[in-house]
Structure formats: structure tokens, C-alpha cells
N, C-alpha and C positions, 0 to 999 in steps of 0.2 A: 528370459525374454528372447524369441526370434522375430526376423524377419525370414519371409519368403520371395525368392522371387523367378519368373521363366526362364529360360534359358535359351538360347537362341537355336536348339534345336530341338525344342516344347518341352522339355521336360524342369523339372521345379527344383530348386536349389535352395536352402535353408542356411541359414548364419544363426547359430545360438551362442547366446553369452553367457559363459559360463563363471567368468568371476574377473579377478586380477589376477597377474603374474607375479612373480617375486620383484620382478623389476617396475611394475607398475603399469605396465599395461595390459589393454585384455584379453581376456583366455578366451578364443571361439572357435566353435566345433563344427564343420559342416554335413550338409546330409543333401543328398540329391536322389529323387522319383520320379520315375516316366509320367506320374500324374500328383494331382495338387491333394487329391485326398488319401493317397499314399504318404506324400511328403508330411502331410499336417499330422496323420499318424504315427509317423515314424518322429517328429518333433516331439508328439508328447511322450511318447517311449522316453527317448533320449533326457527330455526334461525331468522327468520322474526319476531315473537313474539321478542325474545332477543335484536332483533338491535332498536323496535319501541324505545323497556323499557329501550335499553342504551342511543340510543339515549336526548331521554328527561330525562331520570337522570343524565344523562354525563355535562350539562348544571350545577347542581348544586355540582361539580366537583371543585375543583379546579384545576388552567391549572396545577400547577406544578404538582398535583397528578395524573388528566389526561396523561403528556406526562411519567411521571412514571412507572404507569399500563399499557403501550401502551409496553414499552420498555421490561418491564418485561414477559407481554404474549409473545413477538414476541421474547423471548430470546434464544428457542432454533434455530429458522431460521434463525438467524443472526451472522453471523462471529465472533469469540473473539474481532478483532479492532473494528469491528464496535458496536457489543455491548457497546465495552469501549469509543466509542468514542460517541455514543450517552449521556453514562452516565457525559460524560465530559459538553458535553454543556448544560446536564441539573443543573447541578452544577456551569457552569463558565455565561453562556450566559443566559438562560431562567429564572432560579429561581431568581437571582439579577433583573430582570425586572418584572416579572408579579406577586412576591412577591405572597401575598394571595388573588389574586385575581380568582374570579370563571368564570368558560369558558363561561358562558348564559350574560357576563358582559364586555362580550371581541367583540370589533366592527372590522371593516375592517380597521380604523383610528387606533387601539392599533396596529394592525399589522406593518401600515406603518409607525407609531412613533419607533416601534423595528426596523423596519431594518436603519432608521436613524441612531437610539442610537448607532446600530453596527457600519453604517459605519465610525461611531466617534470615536469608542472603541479602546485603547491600551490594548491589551492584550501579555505578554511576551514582551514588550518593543516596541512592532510593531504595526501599525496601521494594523487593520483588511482590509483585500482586499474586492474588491468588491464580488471577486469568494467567501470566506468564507462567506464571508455574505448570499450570494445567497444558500450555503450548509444549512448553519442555518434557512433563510425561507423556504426553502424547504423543509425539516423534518420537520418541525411546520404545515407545510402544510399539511403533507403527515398522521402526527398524526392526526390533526382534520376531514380531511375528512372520515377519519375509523371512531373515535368516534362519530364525531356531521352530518355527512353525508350533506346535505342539507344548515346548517344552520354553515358551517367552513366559519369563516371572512376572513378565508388567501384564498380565492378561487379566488379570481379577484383581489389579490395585484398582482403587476407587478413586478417582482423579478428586482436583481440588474443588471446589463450584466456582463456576465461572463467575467471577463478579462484573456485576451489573453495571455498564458504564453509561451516566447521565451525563450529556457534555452541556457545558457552561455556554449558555447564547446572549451575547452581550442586546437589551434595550436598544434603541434607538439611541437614547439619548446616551448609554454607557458606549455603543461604538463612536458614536460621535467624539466622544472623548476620547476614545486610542489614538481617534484618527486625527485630532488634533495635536497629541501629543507626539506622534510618532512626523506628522506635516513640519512640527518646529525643530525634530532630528535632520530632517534632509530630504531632498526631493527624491531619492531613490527610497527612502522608505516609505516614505507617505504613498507612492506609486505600487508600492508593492502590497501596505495593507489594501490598500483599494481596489486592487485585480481580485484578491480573495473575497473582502466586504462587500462590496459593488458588483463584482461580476460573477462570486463564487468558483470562482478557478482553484486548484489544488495547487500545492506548494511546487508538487512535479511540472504543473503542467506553465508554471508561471516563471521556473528558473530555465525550461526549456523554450522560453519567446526570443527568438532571432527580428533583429530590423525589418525584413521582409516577410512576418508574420501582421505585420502592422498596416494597417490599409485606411491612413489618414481621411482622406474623402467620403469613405463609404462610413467610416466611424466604429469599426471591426478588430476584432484581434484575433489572430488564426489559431487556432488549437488541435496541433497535428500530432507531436511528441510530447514523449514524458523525461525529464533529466532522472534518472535515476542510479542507484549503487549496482554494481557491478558484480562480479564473483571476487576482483581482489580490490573491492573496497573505492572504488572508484566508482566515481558518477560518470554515466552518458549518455546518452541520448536512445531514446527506443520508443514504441509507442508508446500511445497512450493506456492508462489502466485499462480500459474498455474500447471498446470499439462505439459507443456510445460518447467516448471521450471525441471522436475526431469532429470538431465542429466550429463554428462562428461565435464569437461573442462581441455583441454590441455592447458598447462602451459610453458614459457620459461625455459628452463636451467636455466639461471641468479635465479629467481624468485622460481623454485624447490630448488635451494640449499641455498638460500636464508633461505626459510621453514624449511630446514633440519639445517641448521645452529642455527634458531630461536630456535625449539624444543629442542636441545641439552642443549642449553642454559638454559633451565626452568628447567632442573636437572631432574625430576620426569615429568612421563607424563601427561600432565590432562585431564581434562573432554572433556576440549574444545578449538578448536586453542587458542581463545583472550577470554580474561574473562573481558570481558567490554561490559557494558548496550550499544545499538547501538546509543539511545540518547547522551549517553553521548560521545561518539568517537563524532557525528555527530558535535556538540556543541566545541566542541576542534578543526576539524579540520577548521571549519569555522575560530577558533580563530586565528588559524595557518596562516592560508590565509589573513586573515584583518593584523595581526602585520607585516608581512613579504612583505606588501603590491603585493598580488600575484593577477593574474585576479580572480577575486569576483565570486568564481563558489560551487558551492553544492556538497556537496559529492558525489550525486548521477548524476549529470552532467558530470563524468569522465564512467561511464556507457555509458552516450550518446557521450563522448568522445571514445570510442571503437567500439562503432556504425557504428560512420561515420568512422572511422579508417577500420573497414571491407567494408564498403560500397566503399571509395577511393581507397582502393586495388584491388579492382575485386573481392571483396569473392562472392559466388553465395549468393541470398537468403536467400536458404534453407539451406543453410551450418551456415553463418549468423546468424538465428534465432534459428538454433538449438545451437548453443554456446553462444549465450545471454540468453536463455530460454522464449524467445518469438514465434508468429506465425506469416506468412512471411506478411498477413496482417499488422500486426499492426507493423512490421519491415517498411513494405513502408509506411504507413501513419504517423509514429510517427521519426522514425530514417533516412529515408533516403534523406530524406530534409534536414539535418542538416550536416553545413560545406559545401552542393554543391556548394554553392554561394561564396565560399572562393578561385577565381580564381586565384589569384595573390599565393598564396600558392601548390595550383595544380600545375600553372603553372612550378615552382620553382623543383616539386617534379620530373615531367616529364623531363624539364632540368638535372635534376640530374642522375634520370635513364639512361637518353640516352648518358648524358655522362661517364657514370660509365662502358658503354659498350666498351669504349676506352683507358680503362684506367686496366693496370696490375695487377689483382686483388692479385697477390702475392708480392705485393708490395704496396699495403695498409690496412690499418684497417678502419674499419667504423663500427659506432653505428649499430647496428641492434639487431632484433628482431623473432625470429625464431617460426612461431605458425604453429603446428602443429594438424590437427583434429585428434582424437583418436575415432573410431566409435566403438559402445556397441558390 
């Protein structure tokens, strides 16, 4: 990898990265030409030299320090989670397998004994999926062919098939019941299923709501950042997944004073709506759901439960995706599939409607939910 850049008396200056140092920092080589198509020529010279000499000393490597140094140069290109999450599996998955062994020593047979070993592996109490596993050889993959180019053993292993994930969308009437159950745990939790079920916010995007995110009158909750893990395992704040994530969401009445009620309650105001790692809500409310024997759904499955809840309504699209903070692609390829197939509930909903047209509206009460778009 280089950079180029002018020089203040026109001519072109190149920084190539050549690796790491014994001490750990990195190796770069400079090159400077009176002109830029000079300079870019003389880079790939110099590169070509670089990949013959890494290549063949990359071989007397060890893999763990190969996928080390891999993780390390490419660290400013690579997102906080995913930095951290590469560093995970060199630590949980790689290093426990290939110990000290050197890359020139590693066949196509090591490879397909790892991904065995995975798809045996409990990790966190769980057997590894086929999909994690196929994550794992594929980074392993994707390091050796940078280093060893030609001569990467993962190049014709046949990964795992990715299994096919259906996520669990709770009924009407089955989230009504979390959300009852979790309303008689505590007003911070009932507040927090509700931001996801109600407003389809993500877990990031709901441990990162600050007090002046909240805009009582107008009936809004601002969605600017994401709380997320860090390179040493730590959560902070950054944007949102998308840039599609930065936006408005209007909120119930119920559910606004609800908030207003919460904050009161904390006496002093703080930094942050909830002061809890997202792992850790995540990990509780699962608990919540398995004791209470409730449908087996993911935190983030009440998200796809708001989905189809705008999707069964009539919400447009574009209305849709901009209150989820997604694009209307991946609204129809990921969310609008879900729940359609749930006829006998439809059907029920329609019944209902058409009777509710005959029926005295001053002379009943009924559950509802009042969502209102608030545009920027």
C-alpha cells in the first residue's frame, strides 16, 4: 500500500508500507519523481520487489504472527468492531489451533482440519454455526492470499454453507406480552423494549440516546450515534451503522412520558439515557425471555418486529426506511418478507378494522398506538 503526494517544489513523493519492524512499528520506504506518472511507476517497481521478498519470507512466519501483522497494517481501513472482532478470533479461534506453527508448514489439509475443529467448537456455551465458521475461514483466507499470494492453502478449501438465518417476529399479540412483562421488570426496561418494538431503533443506536437527544414537545428522539465496541473491547460512541441511520424518530405519547417519567426519576441528569454496556442488556433480556418462558426472540428481532408492523400497515417504503434508518432496498429484501406469510393474523387484523367501522367509537376504548412521522 502507498500513498502519494506533491511536493512543494512539484514534484511527487510516495510512502510505501512495507510491513512491521522487529519493534513493531512500520517499515516505509520512500520514492520521489519530478512527475506523478513517473512516481506511480516507480511505486509499482518497488511494490513488486516488496510482495516477491514478502512473499517468500512470509512462509517463515508464523501463522499467528502473519494474521497479526495483517490485522495490524490494515488497521486504520478497518472499522472499530471489525478491528476488534478480527482481534477476537485471533485470540479465541486461530491462535488455540495453529499454536506455533509456520505458514510454509500449513497445507490445504490444516485448513480443512480448522474448519472441522470449528464446527465442533463451543464457544460461549454455543456450538459454532456453520455461518461463523464460514466468517473464520474466510478471513484466514482472505489474510493468506495478501501474504503468501500463489501459495495460500485456504484457496480451494470449500467453505461451510452459510446457514440460512429466519429471525423470530413476535405477533402482535406475542410482543404485547414481552412488553408486558418486561413494563412489570421496570420502567427502564419497558422503555427500552419500546424504543426497539415501537420505534425499531437498533440496540446501538438506543444505548447511544443522551437527554438532549430527546425533544419532548415536538415528540422525537434524535438518532445521531451508534454506542459501539471499540479495538480494546470497549464501547463508544461513533456514528451510526449508515448514514441512513442519522435521523428522527417519532415516538408514542405512552412511550414520551414514559421517558419523561424515567429521567425524573434519576434525580440528576446524566450523560446518557441507560448507562448499560449493550452486551449486557442484550444477555439479560434474553434471560427474561427464556424464565418467563416468552417466544425465543433476539433483541434485535423486535426491530424486525416494527418492520413488518410498518410494512402491514400501509406505511410507504420510503417513509418506512427512513424511520428504521435503512434504504428502501434493503427494507424490501430484508424486512418486507417478514410476517407477510402470517395470514390468519392479517386476516383477523382486517376483520377488526372493518368492524371497528360499525362500531361507536365514543363508546369504546381500544389499545392503540399513534405513530406520527416528524420530517427534518
Amino acid at each position: 500500500m502507498a500513498s502519494i503526494r506533491k511536493l512543494n517544489n512539484g514534484s511527487y513523493q510516495a510512502t510505501v508500507y512495507v510491513g512491521l519492524k522487529d519493534d513493531g512499528s512500520q517499515d516505509r520506504r520512500y520514492v520521489t519523481k519530478p512527475t506523478l506518472r513517473e512516481c506511480k511507476a516507480a511505486v509499482r517497481e518497488m511494490e513488486q520487489e516488496i510482495e516477491e521478498g514478502n512473499t517468500s519470507n512470509a512462509g517463515n512466519i508464523r501463522v499467528v504472527t502473519l494474521i497479526e501483522e495483517y490485522i495490524e497494517l490494515n488497521k486504520d481501513r478497518l472499522s472499530p468492531s471489525t478491528y476488534a472482532t478480527y482481534k477476537l478470533y485471533l485470540r479465541v479461534h486461530y491462535r488455540p489451533f495453529f499454536k506455533n506453527k509456520k505458514a510454509k508448514d500449513i497445507q490445504e489439509i490444516d485448513i480443512r482440519k480448522f474448519t472441522a475443529y470449528q464446527l465442533q467448537k463451543i464457544y460461549r456455551e454455543k456450538k459454532l454455526s456453520p455461518t461463523t465458521v464460514r466468517k473464520h475461514a474466510s478471513v484466514l483466507n482472505k489474510i493468506f492470499e495478501e501474504r503468501l499470494k500463489n501459495k495460500n492453502p485456504a484457496r480451494f478449501v470449500k467453505l461451510p454453507k452459510k446457514a440460512k438465518y429466519v429471525p423470530i417476529v413476535p405477533t402482535n399479540k406475542e410482543f404485547m406480552e414481552i412488553h408486558a412483562t418486561f413494563k412489570n421488570i421496570g420502567l427502564r426496561e419497558e422503555i427500552i423494549v419500546l424504543l426497539a418494538g415501537w420505534c425499531g431503533m437498533r440496540r446501538s443506536e438506543i444505548f447511544a440516546i443522551k437527554p438532549d437527544d430527546i425533544f419532548k414537545n415536538r415528540k422525537i428522539v434524535r438518532v445521531d450515534e451508534g454506542y459501539t465496541i471499540n479495538e480494546d473491547g470497549e464501547y463508544e460512541d461513533g456514528p451510526p451503522k449508515s448514514d441512513n441511520g442519522f435521523r428522527e424518530v417519532a415516538v408514542p405519547d405512552y412511550l414520551m412520558n414514559l421517558i419523561q417519567e424515567y429521567l425524573k426519576s434519576l434525580g440528576e441528569i446524566p450523560e446518557r439515557l441507560f448507562d448499560l454496556r449493550p452486551d449486557y442488556w442484550s444477555e439479560k433480556f434474553h434471560t427474561i425471555i427464556i424464565k418467563n418462558k416468552l417466544l425465543p426472540v433476539r433483541f434485535h428481532d423486535l426491530r424486525h418486529y416494527h418492520a413488518s408492523w410498518l410494512y402491514k400497515n400501509g406505511i410507504l417504503d420510503h417513509k418506512a426506511a427512513d424511520r428504521i434508518g435503512d434504504d428502501v432496498r434493503t427494507l424490501k429484501q430484508v424486512y418486507q418478507h417478514i410476517g407477510v406469510d402470517d395470514s390468519e393474523e392479517l386476516d383477523e387484523e382486517i376483520r377488526q378494522k372493518l368492524e371497528s367501522l360499525l362500531i361507536d367509537k365514543g363508546k369504546t376504548k381500544k389499545y392503540k398506538i399513534k405513530l406520527k412521522r416528524t420530517m427534518h
